[in-house]
C-alpha positions in Angstrom: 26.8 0.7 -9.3 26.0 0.0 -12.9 27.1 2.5 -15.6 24.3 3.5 -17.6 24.3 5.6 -21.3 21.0 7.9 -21.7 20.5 8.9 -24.9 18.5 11.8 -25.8 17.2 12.4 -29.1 16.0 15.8 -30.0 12.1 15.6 -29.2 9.8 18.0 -26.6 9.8 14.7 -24.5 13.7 15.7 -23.8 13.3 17.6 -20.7 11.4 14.6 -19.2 14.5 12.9 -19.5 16.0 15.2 -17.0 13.3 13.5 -14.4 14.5 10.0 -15.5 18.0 11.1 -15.0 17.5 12.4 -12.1 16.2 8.5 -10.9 19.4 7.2 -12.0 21.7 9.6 -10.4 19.8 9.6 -6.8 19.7 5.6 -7.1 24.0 5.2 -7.4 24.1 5.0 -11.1 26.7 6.6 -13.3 25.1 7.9 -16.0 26.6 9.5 -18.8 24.9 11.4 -21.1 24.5 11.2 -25.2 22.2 13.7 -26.9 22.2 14.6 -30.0 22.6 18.0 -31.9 18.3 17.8 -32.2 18.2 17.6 -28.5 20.5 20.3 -27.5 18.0 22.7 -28.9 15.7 21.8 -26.5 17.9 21.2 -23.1 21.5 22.1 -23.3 24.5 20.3 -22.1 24.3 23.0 -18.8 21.6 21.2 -17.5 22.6 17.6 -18.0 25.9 18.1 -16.9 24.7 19.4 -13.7 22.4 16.7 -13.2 25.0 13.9 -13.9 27.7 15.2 -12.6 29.8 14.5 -15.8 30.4 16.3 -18.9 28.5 15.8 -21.8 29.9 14.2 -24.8 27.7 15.3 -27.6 30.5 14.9 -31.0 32.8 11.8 -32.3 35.8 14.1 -32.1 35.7 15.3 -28.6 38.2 14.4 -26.7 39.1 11.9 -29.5 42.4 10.1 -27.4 39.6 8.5 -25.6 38.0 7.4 -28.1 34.7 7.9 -26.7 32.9 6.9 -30.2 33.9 3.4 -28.9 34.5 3.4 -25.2 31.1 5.0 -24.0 29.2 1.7 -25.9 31.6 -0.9 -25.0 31.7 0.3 -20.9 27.9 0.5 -20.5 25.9 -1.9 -18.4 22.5 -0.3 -20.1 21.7 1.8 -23.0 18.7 3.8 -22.7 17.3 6.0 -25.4 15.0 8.7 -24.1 13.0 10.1 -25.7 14.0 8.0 -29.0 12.4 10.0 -31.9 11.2 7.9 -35.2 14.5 9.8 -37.1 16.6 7.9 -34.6 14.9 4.5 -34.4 15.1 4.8 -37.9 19.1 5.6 -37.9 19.2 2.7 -35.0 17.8 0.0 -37.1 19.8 0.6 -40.5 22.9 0.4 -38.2 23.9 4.4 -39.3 26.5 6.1 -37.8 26.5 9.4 -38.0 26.8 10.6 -34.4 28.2 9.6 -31.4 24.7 8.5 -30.1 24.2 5.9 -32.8 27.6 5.2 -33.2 27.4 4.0 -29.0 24.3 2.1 -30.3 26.8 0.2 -32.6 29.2 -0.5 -30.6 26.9 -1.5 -27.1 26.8 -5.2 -26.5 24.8 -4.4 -23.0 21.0 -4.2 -23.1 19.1 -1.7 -25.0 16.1 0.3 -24.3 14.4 2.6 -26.8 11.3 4.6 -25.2 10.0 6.6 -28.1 8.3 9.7 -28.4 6.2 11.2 -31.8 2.8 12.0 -32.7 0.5 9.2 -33.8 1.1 9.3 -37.4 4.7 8.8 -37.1 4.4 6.1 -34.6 1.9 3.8 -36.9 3.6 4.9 -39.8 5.0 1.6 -41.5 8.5 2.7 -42.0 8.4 3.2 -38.0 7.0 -0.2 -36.8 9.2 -1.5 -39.4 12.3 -0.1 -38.0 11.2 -1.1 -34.4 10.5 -4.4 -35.7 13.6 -4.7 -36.6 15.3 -3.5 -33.6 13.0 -5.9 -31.5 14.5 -8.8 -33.5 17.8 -7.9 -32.8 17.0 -8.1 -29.3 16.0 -4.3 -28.0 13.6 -3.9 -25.9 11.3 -0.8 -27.9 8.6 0.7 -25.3 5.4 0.9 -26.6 4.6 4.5 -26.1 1.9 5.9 -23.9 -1.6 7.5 -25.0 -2.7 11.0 -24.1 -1.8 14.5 -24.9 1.1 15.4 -27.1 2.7 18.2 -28.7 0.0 21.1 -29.5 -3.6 19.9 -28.8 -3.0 16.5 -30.4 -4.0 13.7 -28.2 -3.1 10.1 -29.5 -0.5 7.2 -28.7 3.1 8.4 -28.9 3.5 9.9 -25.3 6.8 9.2 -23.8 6.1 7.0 -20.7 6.0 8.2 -17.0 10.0 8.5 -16.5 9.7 6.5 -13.2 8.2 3.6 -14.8 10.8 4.2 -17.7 12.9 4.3 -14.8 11.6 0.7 -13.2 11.7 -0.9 -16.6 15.2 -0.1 -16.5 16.0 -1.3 -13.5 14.3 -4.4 -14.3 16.4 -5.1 -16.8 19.5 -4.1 -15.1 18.3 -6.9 -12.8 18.6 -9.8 -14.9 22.2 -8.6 -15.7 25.0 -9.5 -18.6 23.8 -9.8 -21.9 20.0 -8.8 -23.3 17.4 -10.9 -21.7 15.1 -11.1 -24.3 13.2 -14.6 -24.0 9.9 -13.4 -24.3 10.5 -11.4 -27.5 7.6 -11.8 -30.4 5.6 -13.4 -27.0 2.0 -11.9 -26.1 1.6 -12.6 -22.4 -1.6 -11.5 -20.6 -1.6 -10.4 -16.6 -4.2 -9.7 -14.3 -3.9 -7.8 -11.2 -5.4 -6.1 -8.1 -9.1 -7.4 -6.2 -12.1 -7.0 -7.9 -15.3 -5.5 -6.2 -19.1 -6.6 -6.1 -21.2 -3.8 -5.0 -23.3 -4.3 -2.2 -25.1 -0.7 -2.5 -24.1 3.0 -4.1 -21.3 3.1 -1.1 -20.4 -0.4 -0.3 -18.9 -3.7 -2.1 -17.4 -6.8 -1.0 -14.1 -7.0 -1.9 -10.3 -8.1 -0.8 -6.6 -6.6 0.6 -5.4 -7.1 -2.5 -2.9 -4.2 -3.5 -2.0 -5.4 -7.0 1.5 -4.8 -6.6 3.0 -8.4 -7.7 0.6 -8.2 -11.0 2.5 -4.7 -11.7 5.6 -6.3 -10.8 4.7 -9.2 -13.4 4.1 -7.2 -16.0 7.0 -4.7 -15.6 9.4 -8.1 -15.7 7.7 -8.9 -18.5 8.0 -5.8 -20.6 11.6 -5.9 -19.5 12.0 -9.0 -21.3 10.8 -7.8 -24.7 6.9 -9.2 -24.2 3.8 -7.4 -25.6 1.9 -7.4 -22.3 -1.4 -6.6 -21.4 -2.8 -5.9 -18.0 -5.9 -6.2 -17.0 -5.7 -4.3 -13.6 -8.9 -4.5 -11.0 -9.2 -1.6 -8.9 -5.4 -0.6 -9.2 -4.4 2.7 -8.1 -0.7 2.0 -9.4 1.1 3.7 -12.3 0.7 2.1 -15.0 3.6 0.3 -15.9 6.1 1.1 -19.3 5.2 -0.2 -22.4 2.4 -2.2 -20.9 -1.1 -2.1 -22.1 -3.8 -1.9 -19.3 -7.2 -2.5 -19.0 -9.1 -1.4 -16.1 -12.2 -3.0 -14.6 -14.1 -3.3 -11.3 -15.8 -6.6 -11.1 -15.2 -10.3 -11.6 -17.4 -10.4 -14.6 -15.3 -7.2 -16.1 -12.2 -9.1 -15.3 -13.3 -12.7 -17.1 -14.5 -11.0 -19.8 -11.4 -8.8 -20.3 -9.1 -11.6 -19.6 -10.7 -14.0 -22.0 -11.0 -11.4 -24.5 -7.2 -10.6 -24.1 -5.8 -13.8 -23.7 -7.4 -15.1 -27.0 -4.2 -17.2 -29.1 -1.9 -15.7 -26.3 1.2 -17.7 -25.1 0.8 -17.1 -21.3 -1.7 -16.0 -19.1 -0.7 -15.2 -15.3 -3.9 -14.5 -12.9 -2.0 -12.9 -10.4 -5.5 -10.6 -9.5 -7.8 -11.8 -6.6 -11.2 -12.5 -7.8 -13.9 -11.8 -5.3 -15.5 -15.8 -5.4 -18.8 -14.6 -3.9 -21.1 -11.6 -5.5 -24.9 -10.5 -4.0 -27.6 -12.0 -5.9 -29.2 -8.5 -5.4 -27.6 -5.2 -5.4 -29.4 -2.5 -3.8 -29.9 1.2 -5.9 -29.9 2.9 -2.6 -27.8 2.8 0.3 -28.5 -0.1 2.8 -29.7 1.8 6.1 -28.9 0.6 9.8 -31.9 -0.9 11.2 -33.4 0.9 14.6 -33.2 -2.1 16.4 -29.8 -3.2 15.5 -30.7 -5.8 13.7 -28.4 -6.3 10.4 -29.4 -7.1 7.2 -29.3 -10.8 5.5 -27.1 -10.7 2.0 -28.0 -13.2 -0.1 -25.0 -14.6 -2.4 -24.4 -16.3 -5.5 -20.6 -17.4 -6.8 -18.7 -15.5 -9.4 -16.8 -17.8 -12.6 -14.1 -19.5 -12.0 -11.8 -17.4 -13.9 -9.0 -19.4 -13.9 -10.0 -22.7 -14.0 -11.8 -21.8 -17.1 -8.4 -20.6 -18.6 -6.9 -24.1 -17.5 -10.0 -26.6 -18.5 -10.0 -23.8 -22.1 -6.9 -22.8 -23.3 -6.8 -19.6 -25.2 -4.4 -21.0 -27.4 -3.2 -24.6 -28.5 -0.1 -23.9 -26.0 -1.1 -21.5 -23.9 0.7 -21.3 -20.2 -1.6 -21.1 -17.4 -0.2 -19.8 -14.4 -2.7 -19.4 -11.3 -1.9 -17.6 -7.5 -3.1 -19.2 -4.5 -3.6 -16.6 -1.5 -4.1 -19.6 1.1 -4.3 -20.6 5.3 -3.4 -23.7 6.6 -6.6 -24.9 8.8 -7.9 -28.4 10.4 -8.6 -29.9 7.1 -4.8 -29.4 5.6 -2.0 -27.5 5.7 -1.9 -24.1 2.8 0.7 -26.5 0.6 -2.2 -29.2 0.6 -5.0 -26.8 -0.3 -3.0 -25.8 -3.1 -2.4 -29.1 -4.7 -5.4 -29.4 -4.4 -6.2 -26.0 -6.0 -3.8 -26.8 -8.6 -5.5 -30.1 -9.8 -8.9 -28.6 -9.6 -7.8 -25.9 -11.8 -5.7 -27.4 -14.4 -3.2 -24.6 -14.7 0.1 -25.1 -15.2 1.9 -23.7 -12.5 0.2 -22.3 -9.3 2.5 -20.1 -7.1 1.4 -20.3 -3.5 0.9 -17.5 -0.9 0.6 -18.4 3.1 -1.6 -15.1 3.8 -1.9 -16.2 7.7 -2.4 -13.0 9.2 -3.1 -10.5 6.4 0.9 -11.1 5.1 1.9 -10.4 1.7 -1.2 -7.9 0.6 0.6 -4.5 -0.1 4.0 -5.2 0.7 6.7 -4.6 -0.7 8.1 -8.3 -0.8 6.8 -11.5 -1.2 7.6 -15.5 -0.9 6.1 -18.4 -2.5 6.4 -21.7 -3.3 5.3 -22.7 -7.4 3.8 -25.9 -8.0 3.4 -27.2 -11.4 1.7 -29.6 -12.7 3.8 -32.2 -13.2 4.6 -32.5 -9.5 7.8 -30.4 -8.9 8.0 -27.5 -6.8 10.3 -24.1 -6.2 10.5 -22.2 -3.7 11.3 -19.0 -3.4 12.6 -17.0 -0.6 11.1 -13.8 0.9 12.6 -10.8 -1.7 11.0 -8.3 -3.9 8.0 -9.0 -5.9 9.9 -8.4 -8.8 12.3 -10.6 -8.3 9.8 -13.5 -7.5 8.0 -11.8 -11.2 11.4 -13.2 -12.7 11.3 -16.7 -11.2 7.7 -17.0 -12.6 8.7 -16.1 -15.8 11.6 -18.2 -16.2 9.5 -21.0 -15.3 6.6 -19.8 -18.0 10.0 -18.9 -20.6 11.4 -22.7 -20.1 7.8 -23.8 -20.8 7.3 -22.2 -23.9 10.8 -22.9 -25.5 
């Protein structure tokens, strides 16, 4: 059971923090809760004493032969700051102290997560992305905020995340354990995820099982570690993860034109999506009909780019990371580990992490096993577990490569 602080600064986005609570309680966590005066106006201590289970500690000199100004920060396993309003990012990066949120900020040496919530202007403001610059730096992991409708009829960037995936970000980081886990800081990493889809007609398409799940996993891992991510997500019907940019497309074209477009001066690119490799030469404009005599139709095909071996044979930048997935069968002319050498070699990617899909396994599940092959001959692999937690092996792999 890890002891997690939410903060709650005093924002409209504070009574989805009673959702994201709610996650923590119903998952074992003990959760105490640190909202400030601004926040109390909008969901009073009531509320989020009932849904911890605890009292609320809201001033520096409550209960003060505790000394909770200090305790709270140095007991935590997690900080998390939700929503985090631009007054408090701003009081979080000039170190103030004038609460017993901030002053828990101070004295925290756990991991740190800030999900703000503002309108547009006060997001892009320079002040603000100077302040969460700054807190990035010192190793907090800032979400970016989500786009869509805000306070009023405004619409813009400065949603506060879904509170699940606040939730799973969380969790991700709680993972990793001890201090911050912020190697890929200041990185720009690019995923892909999900199958793409080559229509056949207006009703049908050839496509694949592939769920997307371990590319969401990716990226959430990824977030978690302080990267700017951005997924580029093929027929996903996932939510999209916290602080994570996504692009949606349909077909292999859409995805290699994304992904190249994204991945330009990048420092890792991970195509964890499954590429249809075949596309029709011809597409029909109206639906295919079933012949009278039972006869069924010839499809004529052509192949689709080689999306990845592109990436490996053109890097997007001078040290770019390549990292390719290998869904793969063992059959009479080798076994799955010698198709993917092979695979690997063909592609020139840097490290290829290998799926036996024998029977349809892995696609939409919940866990996952692989073995990663890199290029310069060594292997690891990695037991059946969570997707996430394979997400974490990848990226230590793609981490010790860039440093």
């Amino acid at each position: 059971m890890s002891r997690v602080v939410l903060g709650v600064a005093g924002g409209i986005a504070a009574y989805k923090a009673c959702e994201l609570l709610r996650r923590f309680t119903e998952s074992r966590h003990d959760v105490t809760v640190v909202p400030t005066a601004a926040a109390l106006e909008f969901v009073g201590a009531p509320t989020w004493e009932a849904l911890s289970g605890k009292s609320v500690a809201t001033e520096v000199f409550e209960n003060i032969t505790e000394v909770p100004h200090v305790r709270i920060g140095q007991e935590a396993d997690l900080v998390v700051v939700a929503p985090a309003t631009a007054n408090t990012l701003a009081r979080a990066a000039h170190g103030l102290a004038d609460d017993l949120l901030t002053n828990t900020l101070l004295t925290a040496r756990c991991p740190v997560v800030f999900a703000p919530a503002m309108h547009t202007e006060m997001w892009e403001h320079p002040a603000t992305q100077d302040n969460v610059a700054t807190l990035r730096r010192r190793g907090a992991i800032v979400i970016e905020p989500a786009e869509g409708r805000l306070t009023g009829k405004d619409t813009g960037k400065g949603r506060l995340p879904d509170p699940d995936e606040i939730f799973a970000l969380c969790c991700e980081v709680l993972v990793r354990g001890g201090a911050p886990t912020t190697d890929l800081a200041g990185r720009h990493v690019v995923v892909s995820a999900g199958g793409t889809r080559e229509r056949l007609d207006p009703v049908r398409f050839l496509g694949n099982h592939s769920s997307g799940r371990q590319g969401y996993a990716l990226a959430r891992a990824a977030a978690a570690r302080g990267a700017d991510v951005t997924l580029v997500a093929a027929n996903v019907t996932l939510p999209d993860p916290a602080g994570v940019k996504v692009v949606p497309v349909v077909t292999t074209a859409e995805l290699r034109d994304a992904v190249l477009s994204a991945a330009v001066g990048c420092d890792a690119v991970v195509m964890a999506a499954a590429p249809a490799d075949f596309r029709p030469v011809a597409t029909s404009a109206t639906k295919i009909k079933k012949a009278d005599d039972g006869s069924a139709p010839s499809i004529e095909l052509e192949q689709n780019p080689d999306i990845l071996k592109e990436l490996g044979t053109h890097r997007p930048g001078p040290a770019t990371v390549v990292v390719g997935f290998a869904a793969e069968t063992g059959d009479a002319g080798g076994s799955v580990l010698d198709h993917a050498r092979a695979k690997l070699a063909r592609k020139g990617c840097d490290l290829l992490v290998v799926n036996d899909v024998s029977g349809g396994a892995v696609f939409g599940e919940d866990d996952n096993e692989a073995v990663i092959l890199a290029a310069d001959g060594t292997s690891t692999p990695v037991p059946r577990g969570s997707k996430s937690a394979l997400a974490h092996v990848i990226w230590d792999q793609v981490a010790t490569r860039l440093s």
